[in-house]
Every structure is written in structure tokens, then in C-alpha cells.
C-alpha positions in Angstrom: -45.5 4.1 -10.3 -43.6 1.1 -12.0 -40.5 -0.3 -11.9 -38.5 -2.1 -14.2 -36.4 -3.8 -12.5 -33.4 -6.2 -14.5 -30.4 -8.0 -13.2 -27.8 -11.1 -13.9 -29.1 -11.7 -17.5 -29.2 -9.6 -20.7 -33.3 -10.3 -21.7 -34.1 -10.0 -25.3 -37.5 -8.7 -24.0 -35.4 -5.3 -23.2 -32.7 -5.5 -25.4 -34.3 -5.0 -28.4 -36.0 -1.7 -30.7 -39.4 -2.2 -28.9 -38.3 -1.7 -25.8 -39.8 2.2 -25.4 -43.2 0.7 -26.7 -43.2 -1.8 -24.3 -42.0 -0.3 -21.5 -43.4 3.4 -22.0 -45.2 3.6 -18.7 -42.0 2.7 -17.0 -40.9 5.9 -13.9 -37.8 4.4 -12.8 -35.4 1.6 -13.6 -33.3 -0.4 -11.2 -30.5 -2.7 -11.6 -29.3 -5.3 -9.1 -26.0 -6.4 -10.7 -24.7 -8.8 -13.1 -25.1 -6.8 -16.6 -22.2 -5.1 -18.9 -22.6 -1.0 -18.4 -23.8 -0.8 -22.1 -26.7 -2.6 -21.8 -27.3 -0.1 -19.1 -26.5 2.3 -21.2 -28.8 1.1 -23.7 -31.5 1.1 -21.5 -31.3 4.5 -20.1 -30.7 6.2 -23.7 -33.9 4.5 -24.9 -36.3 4.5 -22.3 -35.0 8.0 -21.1 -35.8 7.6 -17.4 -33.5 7.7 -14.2 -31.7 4.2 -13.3 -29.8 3.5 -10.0 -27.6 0.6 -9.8 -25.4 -1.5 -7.8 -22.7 -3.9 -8.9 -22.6 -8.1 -8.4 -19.8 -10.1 -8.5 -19.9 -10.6 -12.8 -18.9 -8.1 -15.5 -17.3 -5.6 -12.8 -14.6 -4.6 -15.4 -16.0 -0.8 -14.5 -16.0 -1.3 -11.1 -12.6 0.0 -10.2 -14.3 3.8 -11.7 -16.8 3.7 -9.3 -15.0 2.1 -6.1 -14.1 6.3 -4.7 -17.8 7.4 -4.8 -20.8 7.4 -7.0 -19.2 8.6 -10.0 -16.5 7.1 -12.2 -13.2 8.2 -11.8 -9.7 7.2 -13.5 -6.2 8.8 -12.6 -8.3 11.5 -10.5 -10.6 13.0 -13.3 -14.5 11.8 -13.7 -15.0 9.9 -16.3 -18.1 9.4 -19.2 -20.5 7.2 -17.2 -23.2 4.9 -18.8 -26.1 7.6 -17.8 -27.3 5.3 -14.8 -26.7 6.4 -11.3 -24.3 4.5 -8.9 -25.8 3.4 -5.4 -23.7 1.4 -3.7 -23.4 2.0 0.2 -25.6 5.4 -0.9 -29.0 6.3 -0.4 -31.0 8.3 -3.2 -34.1 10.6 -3.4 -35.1 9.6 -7.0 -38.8 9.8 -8.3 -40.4 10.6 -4.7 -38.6 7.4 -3.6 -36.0 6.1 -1.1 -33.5 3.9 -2.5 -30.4 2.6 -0.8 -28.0 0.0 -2.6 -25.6 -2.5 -1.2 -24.0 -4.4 -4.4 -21.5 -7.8 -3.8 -22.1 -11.5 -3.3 -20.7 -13.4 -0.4 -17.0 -13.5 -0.4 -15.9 -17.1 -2.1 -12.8 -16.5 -4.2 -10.5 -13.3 -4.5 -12.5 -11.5 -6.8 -13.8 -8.5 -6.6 -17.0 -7.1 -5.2 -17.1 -9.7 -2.3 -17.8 -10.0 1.0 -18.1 -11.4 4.6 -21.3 -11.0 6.0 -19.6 -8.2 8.8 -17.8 -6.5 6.0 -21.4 -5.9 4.2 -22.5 -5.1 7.8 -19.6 -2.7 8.5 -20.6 -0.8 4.4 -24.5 -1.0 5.9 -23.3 1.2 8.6 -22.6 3.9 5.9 -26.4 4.3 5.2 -27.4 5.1 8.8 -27.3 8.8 8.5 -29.2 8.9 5.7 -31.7 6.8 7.1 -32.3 8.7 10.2 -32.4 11.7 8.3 -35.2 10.3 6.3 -36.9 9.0 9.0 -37.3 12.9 10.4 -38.1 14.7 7.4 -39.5 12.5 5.3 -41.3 10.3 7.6 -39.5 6.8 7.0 -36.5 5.4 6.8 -36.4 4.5 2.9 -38.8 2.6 0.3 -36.2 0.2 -1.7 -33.2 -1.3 -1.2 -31.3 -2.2 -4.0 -29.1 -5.4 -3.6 -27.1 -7.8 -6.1 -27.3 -10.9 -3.2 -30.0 -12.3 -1.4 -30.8 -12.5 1.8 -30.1 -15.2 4.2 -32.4 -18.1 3.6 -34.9 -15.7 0.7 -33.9 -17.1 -2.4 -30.4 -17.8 -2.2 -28.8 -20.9 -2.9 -26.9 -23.2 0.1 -23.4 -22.9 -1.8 -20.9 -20.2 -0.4 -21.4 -18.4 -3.7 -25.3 -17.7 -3.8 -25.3 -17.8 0.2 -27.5 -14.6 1.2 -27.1 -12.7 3.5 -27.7 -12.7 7.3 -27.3 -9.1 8.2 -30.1 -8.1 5.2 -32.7 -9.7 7.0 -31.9 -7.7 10.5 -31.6 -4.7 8.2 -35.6 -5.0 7.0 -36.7 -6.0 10.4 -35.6 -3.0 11.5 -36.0 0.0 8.3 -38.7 -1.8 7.0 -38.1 -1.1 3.0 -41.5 -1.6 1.2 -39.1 -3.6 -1.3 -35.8 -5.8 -1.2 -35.0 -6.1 -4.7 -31.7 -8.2 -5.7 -30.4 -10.6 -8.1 -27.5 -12.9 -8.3 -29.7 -16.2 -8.0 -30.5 -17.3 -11.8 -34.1 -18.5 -12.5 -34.7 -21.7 -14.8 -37.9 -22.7 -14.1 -40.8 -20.5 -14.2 -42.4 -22.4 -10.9 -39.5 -20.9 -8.8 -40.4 -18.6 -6.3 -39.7 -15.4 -7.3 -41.4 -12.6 -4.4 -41.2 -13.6 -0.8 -42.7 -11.2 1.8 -40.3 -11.0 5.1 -42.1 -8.8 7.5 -43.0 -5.7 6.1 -41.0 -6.1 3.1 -41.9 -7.6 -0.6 -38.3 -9.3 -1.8 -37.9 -9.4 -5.1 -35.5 -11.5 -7.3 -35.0 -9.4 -10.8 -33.5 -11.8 -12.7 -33.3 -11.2 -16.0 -36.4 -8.4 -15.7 -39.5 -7.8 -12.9 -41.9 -5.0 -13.5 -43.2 -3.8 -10.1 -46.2 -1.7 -10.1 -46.4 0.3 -6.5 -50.1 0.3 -6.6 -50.7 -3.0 -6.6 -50.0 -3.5 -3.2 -51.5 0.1 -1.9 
């Protein structure tokens, strides 16, 4: 299966009319945050596949639709979405995969989508009965989760802003995702490190776009 995977920067690799040649092969699309809902939109119209996304702490003018559940709502009535599916503090079943999202940076100003780390502990505690559930009849607790920040010393950065966070790592320890795949932390220099493995689990920062291929690592 592969994966395109975008966050945090609007690539003119994907935002363009080639984008179904290139990417024709692609089963599943996820985003970690950062991006305006039409270039979602875009994305899922074209390449006609299922996306799940959470959002970061940038372009979250949408957000306020989506803060009562998965779908987006205004004055009590569901509203036209962008086509991609909404999985914050949810966990998904989508292409014979896993996928739980927790979206939000580390709380350093009053906007919106932030938090401490025991407020994203205390929204982590949401996925647990889902998990569990997995982990009976399915056989594991998930495959993916679907961040916008990092974790705690994996690719973040040391100010408040791009500080990951601690409770992710404690969180693969334990449900041991195949994947971590967030954004958040922009990439300027093509030497950065870009895939860390942390126990059992690959994380992956998708800044601007990351293709993941799931048989690679069979």
C-alpha cells in the first residue's frame, strides 16, 4: 500500500494537473495539519482516494465546524465538507488500516488548537476504547497515528512552539503504531532528518509531502 502523506506546506509537486499521473498508485492520503481545506479538497477530487486528517495550529479558519465531532457543523446543521475525513481524538478503519489522529501544537499563545502536554493526554484518553477494541478483534491496537506535532525530543524544535510532545512517546511505547506521522516542524535543508524509528515505531515528518510505501519495511 502507499501513502501520500502532506502537511504544513502547499507543494507544487501536488498542487498541480499532473498530480493523478504522478501519484496514481497512491491507496490512501493523510494529512498532518497546516494546509487550507481546499487544497484538501483538491487533492481528494483529483486523486479520488480516502483522506483522513487532523488540524495544526495554522489555517484553522474551519476548525470551529469540526470542534463537535468528525463532521462539520454550523448553527446545528452539517455542513459541505472538503471530502476528507476528520480524525481528531478518533480512530478509523480505512483501507484495511488503523488510524488514530491527535491534531494541535503545544499551547504557546491563545490561539486555537493548542495544548498542554496533559490536556493532549486527557484527548488521548478518548482513543482507548477503540484501541482495546482493536486490539481484540483485530489483533492490534492501531497501525498509524496521525499527528500535526511532534513528539518530545523526535524532530521538534527546543522553542515552546515546535516543543513535541512528551505524552506521544509513552503513547508508542505502549500501542506500538507501525507509523507516527506528523508535521508542524518545517524542513529547509534536505540533510535534516526526516524518519526516526522510536521502538517499534517509524516517525515520520510530512512536511510539505512523504510517500510511504508499507512494503518496504515488511
Amino acid at each position: 500500500m502507499k501513502i501520500l502523506c502532506v502537511s504544513d506546506q502547499i507543494d507544487p509537486l501536488i498542487y498541480t494537473n499532473t498530480i493523478k499521473q504522478r501519484y496514481a498508485d497512491v491507496d490512501l492520503i493523510l494529512s498532518a495539519g497546516d494546509l487550507p481545506m481546499d487544497y484538501l479538497d483538491f487533492i481528494v477530487s483529483t486523486l479520488n482516494k480516502p483522506m483522513l486528517f487532523v488540524f495544526g495550529n495554522h489555517h484553522t479558519e474551519d476548525f470551529p465546524y469540526y470542534k463537535t465531532g468528525d463532521k462539520p457543523v454550523e448553527n446545528g446543521y452539517e455542513i459541505r465538507s472538503s471530502g476528507a475525513i476528520y480524525a481528531d481524538a478518533h480512530v478509523r478503519y480505512e483501507e484495511g488500516l488503523i488510524i488514530a489522529g491527535l491534531g494541535g501544537s503545544m499551547k504557546y499563545n491563545l490561539g486555537e488548537n493548542q495544548f498542554t502536554d496533559f490536556a493532549m493526554n486527557m484527548k488521548m484518553l478518548k482513543l482507548l476504547p477503540s484501541l482495546f477494541f482493536n486490539r481484540v478483534f483485530r489483533g492490534r491496537f492501531l497501525d498509524i497515528l496521525l499527528t500535526h506535532a511532534a513528539p518530545l525530543g523526535i524532530h521538534d524544535r527546543k522553542d515552546k512552539c515546535h516543543l513535541g510532545f512528551k505524552c506521544f512517546l509513552w503513547f508508542m511505547r505502549v500501542f506500538k503504531p507501525r507509523y507516527l506521522v506528523h508535521g508542524h516542524i518545517h524542513l529547509y535543508d534536505l540533510s535534516e532528518v526526516r524518519t526516526t524509528k522510536y521502538f517499534d515505531t517509524m516517525v515520520i515528518n510530512a512536511y510539505s509531502h512523504y510517500l510511504i510505501d508499507t512494503g518496504e519495511n515488511a
